[in-house]
DRENGU-796048 format. One line per 4 residues: number of its first residue (from 0); their letters; for each residue x, y, z of N, C-alpha, C, CB. Coordinates in pm, whole numbers. Each point is the difference from the previous one (the first is absolute). Glycine has a CB too. Example, Ala and Ser with C-alpha at 12.3 -4.5 7.8 and 13.67 -1.06 7.14 Angstrom:
<atoms>
0> AS> 1319/-569/780/-89/119/0/90/120/0/-189/-117/125 ~ 154/222/-197/82/119/6/-77/109/73/118/-63/-215
</atoms>
This chain:
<atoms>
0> XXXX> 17205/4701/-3038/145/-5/25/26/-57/138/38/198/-152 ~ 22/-286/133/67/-63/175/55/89/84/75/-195/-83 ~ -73/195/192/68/104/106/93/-21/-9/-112/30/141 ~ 258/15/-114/144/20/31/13/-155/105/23/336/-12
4> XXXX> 67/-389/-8/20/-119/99/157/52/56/-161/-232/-145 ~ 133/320/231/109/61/116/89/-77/24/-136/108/110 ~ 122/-237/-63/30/-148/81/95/-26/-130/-253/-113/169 ~ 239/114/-286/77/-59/-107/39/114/-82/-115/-221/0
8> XXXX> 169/295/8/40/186/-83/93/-72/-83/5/241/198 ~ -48/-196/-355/75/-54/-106/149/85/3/-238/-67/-148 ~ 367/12/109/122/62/7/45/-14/-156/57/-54/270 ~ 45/92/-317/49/26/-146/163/-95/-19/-139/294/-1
12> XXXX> 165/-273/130/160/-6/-23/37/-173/35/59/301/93 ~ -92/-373/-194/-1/-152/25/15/-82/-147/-167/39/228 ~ 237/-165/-197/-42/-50/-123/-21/-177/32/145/223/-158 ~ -219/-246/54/15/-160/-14/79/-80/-37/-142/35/-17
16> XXXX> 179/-146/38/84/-83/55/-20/-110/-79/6/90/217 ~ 62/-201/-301/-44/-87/-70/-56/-107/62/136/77/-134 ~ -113/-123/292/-35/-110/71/-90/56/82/195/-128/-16 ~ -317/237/-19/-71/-13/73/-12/144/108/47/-268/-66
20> XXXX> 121/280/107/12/95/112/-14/153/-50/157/-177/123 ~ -208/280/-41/27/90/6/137/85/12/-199/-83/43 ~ 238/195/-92/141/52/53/-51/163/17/204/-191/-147 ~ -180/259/307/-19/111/24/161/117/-7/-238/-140/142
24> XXXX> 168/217/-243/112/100/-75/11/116/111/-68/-45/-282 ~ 2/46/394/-34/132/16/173/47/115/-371/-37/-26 ~ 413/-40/82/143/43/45/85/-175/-34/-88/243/246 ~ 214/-196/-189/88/-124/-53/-5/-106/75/145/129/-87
28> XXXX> -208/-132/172/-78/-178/53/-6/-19/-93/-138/-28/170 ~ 50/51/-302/-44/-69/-94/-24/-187/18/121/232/-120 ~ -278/-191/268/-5/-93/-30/-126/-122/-45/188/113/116 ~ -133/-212/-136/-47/-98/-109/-128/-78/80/266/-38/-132
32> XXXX> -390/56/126/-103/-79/60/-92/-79/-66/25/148/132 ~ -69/-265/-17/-58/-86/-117/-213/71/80/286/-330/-60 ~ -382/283/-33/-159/33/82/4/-5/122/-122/-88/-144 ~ 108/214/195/-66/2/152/132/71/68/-180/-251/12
36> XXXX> 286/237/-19/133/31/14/-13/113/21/102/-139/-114 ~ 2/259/242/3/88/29/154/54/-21/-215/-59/127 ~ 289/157/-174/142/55/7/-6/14/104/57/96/-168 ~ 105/-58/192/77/32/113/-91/95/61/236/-41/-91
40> XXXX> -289/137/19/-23/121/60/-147/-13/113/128/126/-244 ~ -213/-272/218/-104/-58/38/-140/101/-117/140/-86/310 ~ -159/217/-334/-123/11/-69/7/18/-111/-80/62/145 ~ 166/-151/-168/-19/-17/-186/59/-167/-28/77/313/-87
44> XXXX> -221/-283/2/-65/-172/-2/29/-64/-143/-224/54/166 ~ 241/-174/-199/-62/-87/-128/-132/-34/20/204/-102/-51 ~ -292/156/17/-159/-3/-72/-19/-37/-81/-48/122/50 ~ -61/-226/-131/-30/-18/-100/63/34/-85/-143/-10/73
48> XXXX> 265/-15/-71/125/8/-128/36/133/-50/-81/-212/-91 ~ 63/312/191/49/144/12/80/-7/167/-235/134/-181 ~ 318/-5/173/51/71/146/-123/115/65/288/-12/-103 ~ -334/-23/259/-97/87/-16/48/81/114/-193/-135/-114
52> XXXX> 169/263/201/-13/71/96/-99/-69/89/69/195/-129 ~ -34/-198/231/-126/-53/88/33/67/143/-44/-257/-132 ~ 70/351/93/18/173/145/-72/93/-88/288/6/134 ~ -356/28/-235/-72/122/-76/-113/41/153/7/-108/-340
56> XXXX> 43/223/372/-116/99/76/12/-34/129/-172/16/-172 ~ 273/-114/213/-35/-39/153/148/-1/65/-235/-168/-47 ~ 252/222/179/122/58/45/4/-57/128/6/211/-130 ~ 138/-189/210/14/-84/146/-23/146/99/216/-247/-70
60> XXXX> -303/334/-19/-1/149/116/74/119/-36/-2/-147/187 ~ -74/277/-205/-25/134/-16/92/73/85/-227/-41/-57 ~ 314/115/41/42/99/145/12/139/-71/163/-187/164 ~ -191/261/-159/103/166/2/95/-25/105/-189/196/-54
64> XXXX> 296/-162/-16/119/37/17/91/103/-55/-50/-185/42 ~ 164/249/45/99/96/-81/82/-17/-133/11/44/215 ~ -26/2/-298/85/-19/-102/146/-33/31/-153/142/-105 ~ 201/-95/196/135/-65/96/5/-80/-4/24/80/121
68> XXXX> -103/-187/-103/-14/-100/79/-2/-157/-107/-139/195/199 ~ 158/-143/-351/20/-99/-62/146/-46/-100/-254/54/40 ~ 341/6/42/31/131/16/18/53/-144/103/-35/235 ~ -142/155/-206/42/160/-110/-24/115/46/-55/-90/-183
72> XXXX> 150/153/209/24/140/-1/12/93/-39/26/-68/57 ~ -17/33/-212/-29/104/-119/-97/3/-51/162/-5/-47 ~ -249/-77/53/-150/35/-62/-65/67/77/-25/-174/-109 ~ -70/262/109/-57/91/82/36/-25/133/-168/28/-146
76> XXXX> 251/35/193/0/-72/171/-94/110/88/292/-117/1 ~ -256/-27/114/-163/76/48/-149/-39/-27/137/170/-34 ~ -125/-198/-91/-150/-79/-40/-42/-129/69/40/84/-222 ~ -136/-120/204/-83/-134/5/-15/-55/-98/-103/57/138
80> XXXX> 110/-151/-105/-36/-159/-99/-134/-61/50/268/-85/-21 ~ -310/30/-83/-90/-155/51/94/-154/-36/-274/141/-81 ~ 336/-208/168/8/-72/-29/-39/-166/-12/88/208/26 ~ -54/-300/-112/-48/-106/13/82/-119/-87/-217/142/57
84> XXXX> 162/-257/-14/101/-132/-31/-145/-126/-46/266/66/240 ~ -152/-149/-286/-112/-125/9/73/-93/40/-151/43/-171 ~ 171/-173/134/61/-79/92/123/-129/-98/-270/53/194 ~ 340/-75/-166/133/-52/-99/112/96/-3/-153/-113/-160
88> XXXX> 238/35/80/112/71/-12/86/-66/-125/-12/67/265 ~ 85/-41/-360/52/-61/-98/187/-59/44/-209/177/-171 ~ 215/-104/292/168/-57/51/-68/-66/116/220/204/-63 ~ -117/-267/132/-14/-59/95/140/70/98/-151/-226/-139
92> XXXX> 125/310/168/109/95/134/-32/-86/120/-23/289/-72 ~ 170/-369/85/-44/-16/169/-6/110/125/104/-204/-67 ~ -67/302/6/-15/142/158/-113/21/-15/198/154/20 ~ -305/-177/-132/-141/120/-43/-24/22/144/-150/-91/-244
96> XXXX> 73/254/218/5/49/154/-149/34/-5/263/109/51 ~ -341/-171/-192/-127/-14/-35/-68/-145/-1/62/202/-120 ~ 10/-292/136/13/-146/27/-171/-60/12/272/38/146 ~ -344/29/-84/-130/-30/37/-96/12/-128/54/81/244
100> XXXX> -43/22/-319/-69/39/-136/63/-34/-132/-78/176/127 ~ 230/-190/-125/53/-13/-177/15/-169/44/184/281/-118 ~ -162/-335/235/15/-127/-15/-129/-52/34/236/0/39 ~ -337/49/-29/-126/-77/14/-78/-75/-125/-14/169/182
104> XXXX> -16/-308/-150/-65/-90/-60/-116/-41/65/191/-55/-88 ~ -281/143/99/-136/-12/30/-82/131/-60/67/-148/219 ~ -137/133/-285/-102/86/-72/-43/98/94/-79/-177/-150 ~ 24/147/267/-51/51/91/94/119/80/-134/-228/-8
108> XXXX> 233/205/-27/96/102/12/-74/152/-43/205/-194/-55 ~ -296/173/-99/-43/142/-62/-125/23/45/122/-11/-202 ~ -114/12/372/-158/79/50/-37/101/-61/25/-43/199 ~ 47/164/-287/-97/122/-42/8/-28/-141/40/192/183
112> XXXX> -142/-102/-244/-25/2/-157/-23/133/-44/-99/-218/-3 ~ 163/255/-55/-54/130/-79/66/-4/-133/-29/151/208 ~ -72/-75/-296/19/-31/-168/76/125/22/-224/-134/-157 ~ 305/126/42/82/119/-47/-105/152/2/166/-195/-177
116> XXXX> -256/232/128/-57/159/36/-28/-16/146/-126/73/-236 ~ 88/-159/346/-59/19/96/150/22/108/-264/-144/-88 ~ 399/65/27/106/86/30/75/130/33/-50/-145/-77 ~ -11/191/-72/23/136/-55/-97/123/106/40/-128/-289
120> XXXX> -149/70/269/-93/97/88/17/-8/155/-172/-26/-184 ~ 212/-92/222/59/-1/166/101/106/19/-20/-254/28 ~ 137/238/-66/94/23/-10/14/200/-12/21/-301/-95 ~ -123/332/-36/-52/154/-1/-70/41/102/-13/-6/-207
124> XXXX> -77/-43/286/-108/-31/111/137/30/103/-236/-217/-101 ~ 296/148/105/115/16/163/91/73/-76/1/-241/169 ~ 50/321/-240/22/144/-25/181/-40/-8/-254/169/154 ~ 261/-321/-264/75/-39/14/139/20/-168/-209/-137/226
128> XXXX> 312/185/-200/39/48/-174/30/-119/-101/124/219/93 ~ -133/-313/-1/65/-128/-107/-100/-133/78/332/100/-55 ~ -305/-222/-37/-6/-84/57/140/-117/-47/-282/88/32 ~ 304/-157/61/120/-109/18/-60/-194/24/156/260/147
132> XXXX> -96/-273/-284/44/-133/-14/70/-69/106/6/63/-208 ~ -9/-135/308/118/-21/47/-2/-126/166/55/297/-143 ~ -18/-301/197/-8/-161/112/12/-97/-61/-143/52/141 ~ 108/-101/-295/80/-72/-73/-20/76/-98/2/-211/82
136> XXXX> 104/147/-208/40/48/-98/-155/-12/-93/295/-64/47 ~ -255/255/-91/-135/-59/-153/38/-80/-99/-98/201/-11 ~ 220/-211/-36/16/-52/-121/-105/-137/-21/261/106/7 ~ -250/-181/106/-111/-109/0/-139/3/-28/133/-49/134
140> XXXX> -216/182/-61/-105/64/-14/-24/112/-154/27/-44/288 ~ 59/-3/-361/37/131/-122/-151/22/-45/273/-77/-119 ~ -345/17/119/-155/84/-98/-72/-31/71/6/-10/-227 ~ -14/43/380/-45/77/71/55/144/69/-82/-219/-2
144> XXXX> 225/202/-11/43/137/38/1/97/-114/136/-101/174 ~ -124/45/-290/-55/81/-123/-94/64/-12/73/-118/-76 ~ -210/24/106/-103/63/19/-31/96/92/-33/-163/-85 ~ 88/138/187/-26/101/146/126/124/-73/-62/-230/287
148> XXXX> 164/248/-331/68/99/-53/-84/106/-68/175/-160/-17 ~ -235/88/-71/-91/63/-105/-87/72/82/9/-172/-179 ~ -87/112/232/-95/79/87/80/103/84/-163/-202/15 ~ 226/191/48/81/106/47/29/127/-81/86/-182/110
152> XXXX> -51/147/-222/21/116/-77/-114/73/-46/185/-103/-59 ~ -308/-1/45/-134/131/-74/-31/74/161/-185/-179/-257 ~ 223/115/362/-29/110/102/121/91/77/-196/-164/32 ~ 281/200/-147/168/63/15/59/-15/129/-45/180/-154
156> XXXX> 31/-336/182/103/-60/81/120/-87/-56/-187/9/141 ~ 311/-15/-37/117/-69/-69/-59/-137/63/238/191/-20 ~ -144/-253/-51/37/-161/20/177/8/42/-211/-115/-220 ~ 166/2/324/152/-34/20/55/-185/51/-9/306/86
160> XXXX> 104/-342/-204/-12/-127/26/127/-37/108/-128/-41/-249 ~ 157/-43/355/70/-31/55/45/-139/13/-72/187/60 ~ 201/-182/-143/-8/-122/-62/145/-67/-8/-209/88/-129 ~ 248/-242/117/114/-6/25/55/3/-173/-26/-131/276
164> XXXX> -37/146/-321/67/27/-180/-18/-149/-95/237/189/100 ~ -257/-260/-47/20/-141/-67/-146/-10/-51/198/-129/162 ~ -151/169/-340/-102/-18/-60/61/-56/-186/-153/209/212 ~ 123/-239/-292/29/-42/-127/-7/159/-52/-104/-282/-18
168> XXXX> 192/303/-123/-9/65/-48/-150/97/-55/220/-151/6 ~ -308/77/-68/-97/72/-73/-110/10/94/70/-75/-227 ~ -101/54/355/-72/-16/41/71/156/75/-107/-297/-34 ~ 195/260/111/103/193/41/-45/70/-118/277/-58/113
172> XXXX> -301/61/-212/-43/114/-84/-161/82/22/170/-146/-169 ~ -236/5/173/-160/40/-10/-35/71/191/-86/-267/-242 ~ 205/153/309/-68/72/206/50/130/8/37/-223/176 ~ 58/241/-226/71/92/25/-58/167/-64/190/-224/13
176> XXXX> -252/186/-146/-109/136/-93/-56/50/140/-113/-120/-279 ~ 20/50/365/-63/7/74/73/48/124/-132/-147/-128 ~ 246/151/171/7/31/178/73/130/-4/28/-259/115 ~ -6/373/-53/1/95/23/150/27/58/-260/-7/6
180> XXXX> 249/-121/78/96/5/126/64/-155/45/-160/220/90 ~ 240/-238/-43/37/-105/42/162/-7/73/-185/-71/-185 ~ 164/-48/282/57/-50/54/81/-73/-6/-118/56/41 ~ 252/-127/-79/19/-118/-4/121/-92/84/-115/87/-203
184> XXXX> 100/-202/227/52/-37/125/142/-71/-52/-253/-30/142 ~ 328/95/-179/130/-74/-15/21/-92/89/88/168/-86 ~ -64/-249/119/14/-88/126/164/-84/39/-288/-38/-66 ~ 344/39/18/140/55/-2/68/15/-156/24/-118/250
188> XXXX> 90/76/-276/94/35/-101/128/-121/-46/-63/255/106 ~ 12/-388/-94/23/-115/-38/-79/-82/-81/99/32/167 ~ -85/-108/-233/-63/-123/-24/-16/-105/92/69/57/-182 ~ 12/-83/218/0/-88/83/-115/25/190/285/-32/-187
192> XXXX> -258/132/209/-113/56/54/-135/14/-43/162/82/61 ~ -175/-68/-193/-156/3/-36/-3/-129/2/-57/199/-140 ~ 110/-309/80/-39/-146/-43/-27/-15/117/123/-94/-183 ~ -15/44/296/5/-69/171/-147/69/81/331/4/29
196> XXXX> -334/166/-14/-49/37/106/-176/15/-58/264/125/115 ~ -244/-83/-280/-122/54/-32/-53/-120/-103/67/279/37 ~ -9/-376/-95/-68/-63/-92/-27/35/-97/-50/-65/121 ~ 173/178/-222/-37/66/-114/158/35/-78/-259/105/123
200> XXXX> 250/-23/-159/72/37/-107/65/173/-13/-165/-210/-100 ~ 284/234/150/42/182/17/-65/36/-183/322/10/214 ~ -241/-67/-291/-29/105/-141/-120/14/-1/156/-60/-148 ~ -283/55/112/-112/17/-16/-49/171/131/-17/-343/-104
204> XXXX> 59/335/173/-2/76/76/71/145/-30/-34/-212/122 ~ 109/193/-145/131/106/-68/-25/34/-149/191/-116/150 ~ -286/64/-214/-19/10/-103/-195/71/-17/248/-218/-36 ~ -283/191/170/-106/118/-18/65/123/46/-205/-144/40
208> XXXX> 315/157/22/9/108/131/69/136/-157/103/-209/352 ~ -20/113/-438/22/63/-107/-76/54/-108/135/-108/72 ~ -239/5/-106/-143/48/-35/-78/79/45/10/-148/-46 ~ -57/199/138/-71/83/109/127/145/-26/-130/-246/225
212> XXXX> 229/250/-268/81/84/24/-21/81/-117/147/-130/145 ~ -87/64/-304/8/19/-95/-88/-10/-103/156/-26/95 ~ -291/-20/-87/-113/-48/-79/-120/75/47/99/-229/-33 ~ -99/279/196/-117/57/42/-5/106/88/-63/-189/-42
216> XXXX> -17/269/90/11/109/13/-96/-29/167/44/125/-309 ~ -20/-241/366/-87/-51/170/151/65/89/-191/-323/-54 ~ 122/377/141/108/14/95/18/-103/132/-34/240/-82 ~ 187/-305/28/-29/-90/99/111/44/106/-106/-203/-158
220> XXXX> 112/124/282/65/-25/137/48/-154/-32/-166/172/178 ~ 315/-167/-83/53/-123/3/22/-13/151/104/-4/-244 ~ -146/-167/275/-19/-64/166/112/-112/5/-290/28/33 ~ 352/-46/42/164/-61/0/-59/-59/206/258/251/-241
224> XXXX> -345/-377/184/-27/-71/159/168/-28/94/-259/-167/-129 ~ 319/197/211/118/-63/-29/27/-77/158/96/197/-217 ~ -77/-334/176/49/-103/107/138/-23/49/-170/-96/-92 ~ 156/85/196/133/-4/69/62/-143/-58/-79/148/238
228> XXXX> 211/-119/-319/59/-165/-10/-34/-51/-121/-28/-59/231 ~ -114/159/-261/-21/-70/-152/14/64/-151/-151/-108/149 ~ 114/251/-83/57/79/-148/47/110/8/-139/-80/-111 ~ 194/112/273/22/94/67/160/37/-27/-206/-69/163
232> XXXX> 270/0/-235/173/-23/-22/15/157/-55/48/-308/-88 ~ 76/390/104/52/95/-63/-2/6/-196/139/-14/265 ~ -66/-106/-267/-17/-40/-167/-124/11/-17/166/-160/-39 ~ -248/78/68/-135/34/-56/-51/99/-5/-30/-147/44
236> XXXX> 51/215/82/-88/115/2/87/131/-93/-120/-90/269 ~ 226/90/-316/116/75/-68/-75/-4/-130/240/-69/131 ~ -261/-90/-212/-25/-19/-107/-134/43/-37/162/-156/17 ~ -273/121/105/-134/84/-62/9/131/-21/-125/-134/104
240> XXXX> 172/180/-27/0/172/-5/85/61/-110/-21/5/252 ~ 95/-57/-286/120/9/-150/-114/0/-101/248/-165/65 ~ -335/4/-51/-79/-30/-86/-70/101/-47/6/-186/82 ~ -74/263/42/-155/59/-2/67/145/-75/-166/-120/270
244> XXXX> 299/177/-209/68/146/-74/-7/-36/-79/132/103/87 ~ -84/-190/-183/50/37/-127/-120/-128/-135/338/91/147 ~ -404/-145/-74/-97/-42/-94/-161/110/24/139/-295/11 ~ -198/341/113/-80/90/30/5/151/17/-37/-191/63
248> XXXX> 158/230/-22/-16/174/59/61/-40/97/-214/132/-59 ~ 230/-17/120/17/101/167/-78/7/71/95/130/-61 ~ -280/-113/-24/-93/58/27/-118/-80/52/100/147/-147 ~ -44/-342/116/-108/-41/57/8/-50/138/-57/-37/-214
252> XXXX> -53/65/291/24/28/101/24/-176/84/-140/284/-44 ~ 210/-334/127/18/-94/83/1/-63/120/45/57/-132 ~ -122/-114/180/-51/-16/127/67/-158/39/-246/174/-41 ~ 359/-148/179/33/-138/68/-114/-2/102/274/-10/-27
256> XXXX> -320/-116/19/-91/5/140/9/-112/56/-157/139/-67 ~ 166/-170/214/38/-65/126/-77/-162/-29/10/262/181 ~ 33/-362/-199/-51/-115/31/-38/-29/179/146/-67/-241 ~ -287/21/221/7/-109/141/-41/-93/-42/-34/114/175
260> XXXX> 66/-234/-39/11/-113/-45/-175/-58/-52/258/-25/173 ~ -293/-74/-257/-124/-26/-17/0/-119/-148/-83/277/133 ~ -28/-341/-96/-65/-100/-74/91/-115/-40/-150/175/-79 ~ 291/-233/-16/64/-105/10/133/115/64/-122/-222/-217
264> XXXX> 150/282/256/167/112/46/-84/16/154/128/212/-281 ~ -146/-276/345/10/52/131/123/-19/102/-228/-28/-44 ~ 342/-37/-42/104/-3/73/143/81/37/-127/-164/-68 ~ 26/276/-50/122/165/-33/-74/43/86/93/75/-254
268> XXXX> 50/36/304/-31/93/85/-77/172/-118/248/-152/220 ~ -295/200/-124/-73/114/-101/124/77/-22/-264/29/92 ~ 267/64/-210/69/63/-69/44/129/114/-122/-99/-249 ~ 244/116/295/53/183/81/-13/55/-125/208/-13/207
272> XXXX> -214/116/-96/-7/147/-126/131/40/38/-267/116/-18 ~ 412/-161/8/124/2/-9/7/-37/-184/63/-74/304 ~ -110/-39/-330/-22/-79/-82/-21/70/-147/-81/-145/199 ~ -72/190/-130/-106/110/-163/129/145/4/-399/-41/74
276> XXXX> 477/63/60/22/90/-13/148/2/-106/-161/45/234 ~ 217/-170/-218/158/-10/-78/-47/-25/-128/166/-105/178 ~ -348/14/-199/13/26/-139/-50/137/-110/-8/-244/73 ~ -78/265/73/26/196/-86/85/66/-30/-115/46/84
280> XXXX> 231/-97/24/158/87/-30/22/-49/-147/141/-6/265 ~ -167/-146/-278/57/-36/-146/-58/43/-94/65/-167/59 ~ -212/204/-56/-76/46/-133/2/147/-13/-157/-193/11 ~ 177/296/112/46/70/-17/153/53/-58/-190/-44/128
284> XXXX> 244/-26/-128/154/42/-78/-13/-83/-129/177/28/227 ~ -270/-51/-269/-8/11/-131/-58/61/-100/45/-127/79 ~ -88/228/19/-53/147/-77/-192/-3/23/248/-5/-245 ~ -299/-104/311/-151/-33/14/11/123/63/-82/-263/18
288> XXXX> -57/354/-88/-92/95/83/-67/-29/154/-50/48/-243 ~ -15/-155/222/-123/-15/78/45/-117/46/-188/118/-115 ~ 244/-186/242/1/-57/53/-60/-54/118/115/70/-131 ~ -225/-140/194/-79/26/119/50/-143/69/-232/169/-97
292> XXXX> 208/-226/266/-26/-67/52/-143/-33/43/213/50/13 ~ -230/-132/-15/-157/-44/26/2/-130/143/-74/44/-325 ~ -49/-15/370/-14/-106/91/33/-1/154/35/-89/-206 ~ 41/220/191/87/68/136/-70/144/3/269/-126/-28
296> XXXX> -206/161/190/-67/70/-40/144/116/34/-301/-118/29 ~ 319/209/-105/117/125/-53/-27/80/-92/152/-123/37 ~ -175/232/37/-75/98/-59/160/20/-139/-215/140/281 ~ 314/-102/-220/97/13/-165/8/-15/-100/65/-18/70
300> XXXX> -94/-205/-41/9/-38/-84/-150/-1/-83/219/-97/113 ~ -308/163/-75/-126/-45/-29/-79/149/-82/3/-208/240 ~ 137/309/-246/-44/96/-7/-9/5/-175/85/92/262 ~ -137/43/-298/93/45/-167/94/109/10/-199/-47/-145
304> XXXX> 284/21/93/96/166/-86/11/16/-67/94/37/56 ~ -94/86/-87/11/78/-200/198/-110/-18/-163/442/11 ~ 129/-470/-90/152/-15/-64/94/101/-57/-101/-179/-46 ~ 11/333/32/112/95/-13/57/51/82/-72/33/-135
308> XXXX> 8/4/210/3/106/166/24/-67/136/-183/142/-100 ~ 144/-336/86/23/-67/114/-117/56/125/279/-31/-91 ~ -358/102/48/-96/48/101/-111/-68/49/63/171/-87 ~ -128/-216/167/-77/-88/25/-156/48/-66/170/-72/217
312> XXXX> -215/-4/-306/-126/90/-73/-129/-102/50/144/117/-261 ~ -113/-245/329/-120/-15/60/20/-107/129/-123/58/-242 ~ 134/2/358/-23/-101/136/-64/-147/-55/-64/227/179 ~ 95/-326/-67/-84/-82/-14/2/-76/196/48/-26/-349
316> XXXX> -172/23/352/27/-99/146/-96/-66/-16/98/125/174 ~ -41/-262/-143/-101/-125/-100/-53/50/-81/-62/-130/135 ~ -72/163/-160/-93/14/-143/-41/139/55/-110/-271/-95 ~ 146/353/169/-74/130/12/124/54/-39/-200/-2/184
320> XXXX> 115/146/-291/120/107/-46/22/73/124/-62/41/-253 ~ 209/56/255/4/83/87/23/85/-69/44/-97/165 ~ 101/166/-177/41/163/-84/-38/-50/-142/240/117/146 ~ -259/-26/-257/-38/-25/-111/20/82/-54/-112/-115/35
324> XXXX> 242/115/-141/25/157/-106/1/-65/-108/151/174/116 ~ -249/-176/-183/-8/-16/-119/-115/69/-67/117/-191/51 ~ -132/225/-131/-97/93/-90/-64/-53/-16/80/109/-91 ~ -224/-105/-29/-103/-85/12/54/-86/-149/-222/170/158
328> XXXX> 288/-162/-229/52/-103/-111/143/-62/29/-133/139/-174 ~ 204/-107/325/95/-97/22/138/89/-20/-158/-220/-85 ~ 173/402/89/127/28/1/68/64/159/-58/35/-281 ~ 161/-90/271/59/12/162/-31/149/36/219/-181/-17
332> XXXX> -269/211/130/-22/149/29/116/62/60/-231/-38/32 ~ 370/-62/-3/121/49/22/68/107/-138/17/-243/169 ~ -45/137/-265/134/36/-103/-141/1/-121/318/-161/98 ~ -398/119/-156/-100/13/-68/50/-119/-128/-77/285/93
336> XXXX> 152/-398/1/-8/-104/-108/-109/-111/-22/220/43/35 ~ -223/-125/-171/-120/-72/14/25/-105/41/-98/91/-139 ~ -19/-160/279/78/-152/11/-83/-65/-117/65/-34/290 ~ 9/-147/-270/-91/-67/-97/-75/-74/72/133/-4/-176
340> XXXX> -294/-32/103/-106/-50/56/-78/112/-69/76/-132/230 ~ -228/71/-134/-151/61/-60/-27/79/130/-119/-210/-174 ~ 84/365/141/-31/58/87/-124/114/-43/245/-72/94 ~ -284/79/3/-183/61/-61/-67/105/103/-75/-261/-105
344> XXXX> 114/364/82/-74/70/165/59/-13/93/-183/-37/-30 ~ 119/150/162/75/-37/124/37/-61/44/-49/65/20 ~ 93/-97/93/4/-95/82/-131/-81/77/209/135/2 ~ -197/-308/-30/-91/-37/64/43/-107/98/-137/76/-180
348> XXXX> 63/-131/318/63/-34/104/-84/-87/3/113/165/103 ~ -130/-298/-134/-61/-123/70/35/-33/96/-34/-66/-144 ~ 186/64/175/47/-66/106/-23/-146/35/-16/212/54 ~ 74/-244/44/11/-180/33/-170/-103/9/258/89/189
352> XXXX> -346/-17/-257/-141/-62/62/15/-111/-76/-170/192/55 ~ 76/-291/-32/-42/-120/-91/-109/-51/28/191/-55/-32 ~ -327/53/-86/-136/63/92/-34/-116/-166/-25/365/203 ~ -30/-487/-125/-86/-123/-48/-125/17/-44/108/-110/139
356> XXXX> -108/108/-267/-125/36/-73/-48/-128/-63/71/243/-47 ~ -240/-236/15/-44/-103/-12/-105/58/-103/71/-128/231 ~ -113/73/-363/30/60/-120/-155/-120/-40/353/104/-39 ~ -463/-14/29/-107/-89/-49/-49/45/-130/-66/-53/226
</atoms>
């Protein structure tokens, strides 16, 4: 039997083309390559008259990090992650504030390698509860983060994907069996903003965030990057939050977090926390539970409260917990209501570390 050819990882979600070309199904680029040809996303290829993976097992670098910190606050907080990325990206964001890794077009970008179990066992090894998808989007990497999911689970760790949502329908069915947890990066609440700033498409986005809601049982977090001038308007920010009440809950939780300037936007000024703070006022008066600021640093806005009692049930300063009333399955120790999210045992405190692991 031939060995696995890593370099060329067979994919599913593709079809042929009558002139020859390839067409990649796997998000709505959908796009069309002729031999040798790379998508938008750069590691997914036309090969020998298939779409192949050519990131399987090899990453731009390992870190533990806080579960905070991608961000979520309802999944075990407090925990550790292992996280990791490979290199591409399927939008083209001129702010990316990852610019170096999702926009990289050099292979060499993926100095580390580790197969999906040697993941799993790192990750248990640094005494870590999950591991995270994330510095670029998995959807690009999908059967490799599959695989590394899987493994995660025979060693009863979560998965968590962090992701901006832009993926095709059937393919959101099969990543999604697999992730535990997730992230996703609304990036504003126009069309015209996704086309201009990101190079994509709002519905597709809004249409996992509804999927993830109503089809599956992953607990996700919503990330609202927000630029001064660009998607920062009252209307907009009125209409997402309308959006998110009455197509998602109360309950999922929402994070504004601070732009600085970087990669093609270095000519915005970075985001005040005047700013995250008027659009919390707005998502808050529309009945949102969980509202956070990110990127600043305010302990308030950064905190949690029970939504019955208004009591503060968990500090936050940057990524270290402080007060903490919550029980070990998540009911307020004020009033004994349940918040929503995944909660498991005491309290655990990673705090702000970020400790570079190197994974043989």
């Amino acid at each position: 039997m031939n060995a696995p050819d890593f370099e060329h990882f067979p994919t599913k979600y593709w079809q042929k083309l009558d002139d020859g070309r390839v067409r990649c199904d796997m998000c709505p680029q959908h796009c069309t390559l002729r031999e040798g040809k790379r998508g938008t996303c750069f590691i997914r290829m036309h090969h020998q008259g298939e779409i192949v993976l050519t990131s399987y097992g090899r990453s731009s670098g390992f870190c533990i990090d806080p579960v905070e910190k991608k961000p979520l606050n309802h999944f075990y907080p407090g925990s550790s992650v292992l996280s990791f990325g490979t290199a591409g990206c399927n939008l083209g964001c001129k702010f990316c504030q990852n610019w170096d890794i999702s926009k990289s077009r050099e292979i060499d970008t993926l100095c580390g390698s580790a197969m999906p179990e040697q993941l799993a066992l790192a990750a248990k090894r640094k005494g870590c509860k999950s591991i995270a998808f994330t510095y670029n989007d998995p959807v690009i990497f999908f059967e490799y983060a599959i695989d590394a999911a899987k493994a995660a689970h025979e060693h009863n760790l979560k998965s968590i994907a962090v992701s901006a949502g832009y993926i095709c329908d059937e393919p959101r069915v099969e990543f999604y069996r697999y992730m535990d947890a997730a992230n996703i990066d609304l990036k504003g609440f126009t069309e015209h903003f996704y086309h201009k700033i990101c190079h994509a498409h709002l519905q597709p986005v809004l249409d996992t965030l509804v999927y993830l809601k109503n089809e599956t049982q992953v607990w996700f977090e919503i990330t609202n990057l927000v630029i001064p001038g660009e998607n920062d308007s009252d209307e907009e920010l009125h209409n997402m939050c309308q959006w998110i009440a009455e197509n998602l809950g109360l309950d999922i939780p929402l994070h504004f977090s601070a732009f600085h300037p970087d990669f093609k936007m270095m000519d915005k000024e970075r985001t005040p926390l005047s700013t995250l703070l008027r659009a919390r006022n707005i998502a808050l008066s529309y009945g949102l539970h969980y509202v956070y600021c990110g990127n600043v640093f305010d302990r308030e806005s950064d905190s949690t409260y029970c939504p019955n009692c208004q009591g503060v049930v968990i500090e936050r300063n940057w990524y270290d917990l402080g007060s903490y009333h919550l029980d070990d399955t998540g009911h307020c120790q004020h009033c004994g209501h349940q918040l929503s999210g995944r909660f498991d045992g005491p309290k655990q405190n990673f705090g702000r570390q970020r400790i570079p692991i190197r994974i043989q």
